[in-house]
C-alpha positions in Angstrom: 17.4 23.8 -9.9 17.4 27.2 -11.7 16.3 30.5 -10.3 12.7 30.4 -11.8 12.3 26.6 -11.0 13.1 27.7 -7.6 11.1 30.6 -7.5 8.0 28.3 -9.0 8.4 26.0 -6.7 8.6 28.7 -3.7 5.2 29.9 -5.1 3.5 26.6 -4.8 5.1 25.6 -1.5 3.3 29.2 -0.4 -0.1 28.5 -1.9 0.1 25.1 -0.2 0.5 26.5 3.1 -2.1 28.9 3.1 -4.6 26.0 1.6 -4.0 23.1 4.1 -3.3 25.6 7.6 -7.5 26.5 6.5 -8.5 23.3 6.2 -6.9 21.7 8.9 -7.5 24.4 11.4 -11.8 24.6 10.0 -12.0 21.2 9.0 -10.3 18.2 10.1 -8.6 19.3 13.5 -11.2 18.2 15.8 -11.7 15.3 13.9 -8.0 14.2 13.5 -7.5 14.9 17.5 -10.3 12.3 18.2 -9.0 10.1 15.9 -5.5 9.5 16.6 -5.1 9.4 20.4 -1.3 9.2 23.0 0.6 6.3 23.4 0.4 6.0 26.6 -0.6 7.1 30.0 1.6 9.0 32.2 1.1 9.2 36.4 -0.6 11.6 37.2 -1.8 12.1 41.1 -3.7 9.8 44.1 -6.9 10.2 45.1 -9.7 7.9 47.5 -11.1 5.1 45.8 -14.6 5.4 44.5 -17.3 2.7 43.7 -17.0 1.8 40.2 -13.0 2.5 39.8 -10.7 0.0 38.7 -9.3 -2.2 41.9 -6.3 -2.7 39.6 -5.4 1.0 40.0 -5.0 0.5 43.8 -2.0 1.7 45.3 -1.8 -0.4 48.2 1.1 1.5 49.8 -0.7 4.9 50.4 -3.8 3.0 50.9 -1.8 2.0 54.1 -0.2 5.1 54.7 -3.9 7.1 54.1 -6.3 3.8 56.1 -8.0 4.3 53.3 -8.5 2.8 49.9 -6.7 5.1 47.1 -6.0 4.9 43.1 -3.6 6.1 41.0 -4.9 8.8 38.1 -3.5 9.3 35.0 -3.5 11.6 32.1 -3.5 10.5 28.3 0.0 11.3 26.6 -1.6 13.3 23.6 1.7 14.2 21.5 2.4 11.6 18.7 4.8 10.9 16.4 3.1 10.9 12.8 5.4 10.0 9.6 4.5 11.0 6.5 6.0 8.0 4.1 5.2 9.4 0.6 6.7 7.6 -2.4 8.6 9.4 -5.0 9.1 6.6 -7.9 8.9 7.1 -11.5 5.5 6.5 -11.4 4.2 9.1 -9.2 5.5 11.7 -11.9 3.1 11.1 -14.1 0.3 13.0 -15.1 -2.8 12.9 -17.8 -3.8 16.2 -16.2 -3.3 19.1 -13.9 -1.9 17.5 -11.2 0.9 14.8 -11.0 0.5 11.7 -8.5 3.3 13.1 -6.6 1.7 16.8 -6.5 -1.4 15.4 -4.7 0.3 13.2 -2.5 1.9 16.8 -1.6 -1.4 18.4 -1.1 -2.9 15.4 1.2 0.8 15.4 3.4 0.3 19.5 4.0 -2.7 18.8 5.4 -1.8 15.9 7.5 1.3 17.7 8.4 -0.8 21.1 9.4 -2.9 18.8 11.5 -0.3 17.3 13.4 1.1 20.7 14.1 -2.1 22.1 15.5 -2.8 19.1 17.6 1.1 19.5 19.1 2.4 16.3 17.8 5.9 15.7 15.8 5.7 15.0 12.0 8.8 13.4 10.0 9.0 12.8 6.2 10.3 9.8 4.7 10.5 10.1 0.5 11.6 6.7 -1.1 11.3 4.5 -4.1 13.3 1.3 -4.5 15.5 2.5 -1.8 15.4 5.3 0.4 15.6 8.6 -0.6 15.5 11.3 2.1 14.6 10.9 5.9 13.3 13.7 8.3 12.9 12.5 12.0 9.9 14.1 13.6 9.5 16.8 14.7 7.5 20.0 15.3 7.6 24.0 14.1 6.0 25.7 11.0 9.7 25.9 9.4 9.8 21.9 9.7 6.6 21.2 7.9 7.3 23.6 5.2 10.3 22.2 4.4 8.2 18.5 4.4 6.2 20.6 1.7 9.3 21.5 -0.2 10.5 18.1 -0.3 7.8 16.3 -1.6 7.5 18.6 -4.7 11.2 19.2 -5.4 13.2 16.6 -4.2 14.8 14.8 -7.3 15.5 11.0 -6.4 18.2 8.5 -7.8 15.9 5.7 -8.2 12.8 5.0 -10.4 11.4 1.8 -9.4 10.0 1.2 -6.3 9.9 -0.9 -3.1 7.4 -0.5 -0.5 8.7 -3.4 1.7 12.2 -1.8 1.8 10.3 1.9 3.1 8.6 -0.5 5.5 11.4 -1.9 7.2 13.1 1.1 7.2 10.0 2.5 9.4 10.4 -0.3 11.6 14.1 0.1 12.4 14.2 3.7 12.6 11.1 4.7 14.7 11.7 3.1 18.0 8.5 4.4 19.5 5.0 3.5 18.0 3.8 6.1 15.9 1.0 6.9 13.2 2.2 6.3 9.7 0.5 7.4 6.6 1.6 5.8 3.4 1.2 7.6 0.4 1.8 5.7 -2.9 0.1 4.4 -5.9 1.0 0.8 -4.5 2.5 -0.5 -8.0 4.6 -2.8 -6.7 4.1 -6.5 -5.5 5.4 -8.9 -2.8 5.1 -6.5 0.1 2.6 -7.6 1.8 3.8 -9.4 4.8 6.3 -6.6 5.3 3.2 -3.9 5.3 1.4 -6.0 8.2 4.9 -6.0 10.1 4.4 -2.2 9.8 0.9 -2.4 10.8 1.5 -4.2 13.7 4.1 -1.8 15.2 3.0 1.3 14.3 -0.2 2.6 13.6 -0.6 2.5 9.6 -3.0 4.3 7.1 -2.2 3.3 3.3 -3.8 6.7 1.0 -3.8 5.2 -2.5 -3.2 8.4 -5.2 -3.8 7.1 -8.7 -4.2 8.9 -12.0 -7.7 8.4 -13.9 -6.2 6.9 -17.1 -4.2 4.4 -15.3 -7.7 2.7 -14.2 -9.2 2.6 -17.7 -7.7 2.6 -20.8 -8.6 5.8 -22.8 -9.7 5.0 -26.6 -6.6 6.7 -28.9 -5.9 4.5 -31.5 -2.4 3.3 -31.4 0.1 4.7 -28.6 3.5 4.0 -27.4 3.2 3.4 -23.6 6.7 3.4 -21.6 7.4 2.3 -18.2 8.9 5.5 -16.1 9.9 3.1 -13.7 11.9 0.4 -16.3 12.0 2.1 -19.6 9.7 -0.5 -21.0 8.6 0.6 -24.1 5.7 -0.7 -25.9 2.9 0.0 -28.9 -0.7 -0.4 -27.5 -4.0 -0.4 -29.8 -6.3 1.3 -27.6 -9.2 1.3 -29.9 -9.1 -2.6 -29.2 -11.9 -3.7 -27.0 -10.0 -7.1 -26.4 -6.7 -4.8 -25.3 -9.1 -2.6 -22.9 -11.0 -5.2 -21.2 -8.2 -7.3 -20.1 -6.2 -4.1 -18.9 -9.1 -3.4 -16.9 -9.4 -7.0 -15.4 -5.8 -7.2 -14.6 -6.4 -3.9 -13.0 -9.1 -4.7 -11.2 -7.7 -8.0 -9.6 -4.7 -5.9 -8.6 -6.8 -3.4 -6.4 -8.8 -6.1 -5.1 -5.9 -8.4 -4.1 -4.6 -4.4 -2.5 -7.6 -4.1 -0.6 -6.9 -7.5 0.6 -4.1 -7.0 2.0 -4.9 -4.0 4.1 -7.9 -6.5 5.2 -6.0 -8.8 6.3 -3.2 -6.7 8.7 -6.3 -4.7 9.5 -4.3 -1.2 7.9 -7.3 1.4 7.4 -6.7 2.8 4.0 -8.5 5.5 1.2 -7.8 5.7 -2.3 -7.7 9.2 -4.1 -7.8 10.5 -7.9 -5.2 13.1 -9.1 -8.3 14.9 -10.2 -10.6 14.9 -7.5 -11.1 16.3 -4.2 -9.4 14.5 -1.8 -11.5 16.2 1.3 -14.5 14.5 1.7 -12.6 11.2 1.7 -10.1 12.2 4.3 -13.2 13.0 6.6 -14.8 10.1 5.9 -11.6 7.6 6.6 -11.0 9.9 10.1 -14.0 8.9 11.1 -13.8 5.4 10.1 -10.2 5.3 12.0 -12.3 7.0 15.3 -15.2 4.4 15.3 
């Protein structure tokens, strides 16, 4: 990386931070504490049994000791571990405008990462595309989650293709201890779906779909050559062709809803996000969904 990449870079890793510490400190860190509670409940004291307390709670040998009924109290474990598993194939570097697929997914993980901060939890980066790129365990600090930041933008991977079933079984092996993943991809790939709900069931799993607007609908510019960043694949596409547009759009379509399917099925609570819209109001809306 040269000096001025560097120093670009630098610059946008700065503008990032000051951007998502505001909005998860005013926006989403009450909502994202409610949300995503401990796993687990640690001992906490004894006290006398009241009406209306669990009987299973009943510690039977101070209840002798006392001659009197008494319960064990607990506290909730708040601090989780939250990975941030974003994927960093060919794909995600493309853009139509401003921002690339991987550039978003870098502005939604600063937030998330911010919020975990705040809310004292540890945050860990995985980056991967048909293998596994880079790996940060959890953990917390300000310095950690800026270099998460870093990462995402200018981390340059070996692979282009990608494999979300490899990233999830990964996940599985490394993280002993359930935590809350958040999946960021575009989700072009295919047969990964039972290893996904094998994710879902150990850890707590939110799939963030980031997609660029011209990949849903075919824009009308005559003839184009369209490659595969992922393959190479080149190939000349008449996009003035109704015929050519509709069934890019139907296969399109039966691959988001067969997506959508899937997270139905392994019950994975999930959003979808354009590179060139705000990302916010969705995020609130899937916290709350993830709370009720």
């Amino acid at each position: 990386m040269s000096d001025l990449d560097r120093e670009e870079l630098m610059g946008e890793v700065r503008d990032l931070e000051i951007k998502a510490k505001r909005l998860s400190r005013e926006s989403f860190s009450g909502e994202y504490h409610t949300s995503f509670k401990g796993q687990g409940l640690d001992f906490e004291d004894y006290r006398e049994y009241q009406h209306g307390d669990e009987t299973r709670f009943i510690d039977w040998k101070v209840t002798a000791r006392m001659h009197t009924p008494h319960i064990r109290t607990f506290r909730e474990e708040r601090e989780l571990s939250v990975l941030l598993a974003v994927d960093v194939s060919g794909s995600n570097k493309y853009a139509s405008g401003r921002l690339s697929k991987k550039q978003k997914a870098a502005r939604i993980a600063a937030v998330l990462a911010f919020c975990a901060k705040y809310n004292g939890d540890k945050v860990g980066l995985l980056l991967f595309s048909d293998s596994t790129e880079l790996y940060l365990s959890p953990a917390k600090g300000t310095k950690h989650v800026l270099r998460i930041i870093r990462e995402i933008l200018g981390f340059v991977p070996e692979g282009k293709g990608t494999s979300i079933a490899n990233a999830c079984d990964f996940i599985n092996k490394t993280l002993k201890r359930k935590s809350l993943v958040f999946l960021l991809s575009d989700f072009m790939d295919h047969d990964f779906s039972k290893k996904l709900g094998a994710l879902g069931k150990q850890h707590e799993t939110i799939a963030m779909r980031i997609y660029d607007p011209v990949e849903e609908e075919l824009p009308m510019l005559g003839k184009v050559n369209l490659t595969d960043p992922e393959t190479g694949y080149q190939t000349m596409v008449n996009t003035n062709n109704a015929n050519v547009r509709m069934g890019y759009s139907k296969l399109n379509r039966r691959r988001l809803e067969g997506l959508q399917k899937t997270f139905n099925q392994y019950k994975i609570a999930s959003m979808e996000t354009a590179t060139d819209e705000d990302f916010i109001p969705k995020l609130h809306r899937l916290f709350k969904r993830v709370h009720r």
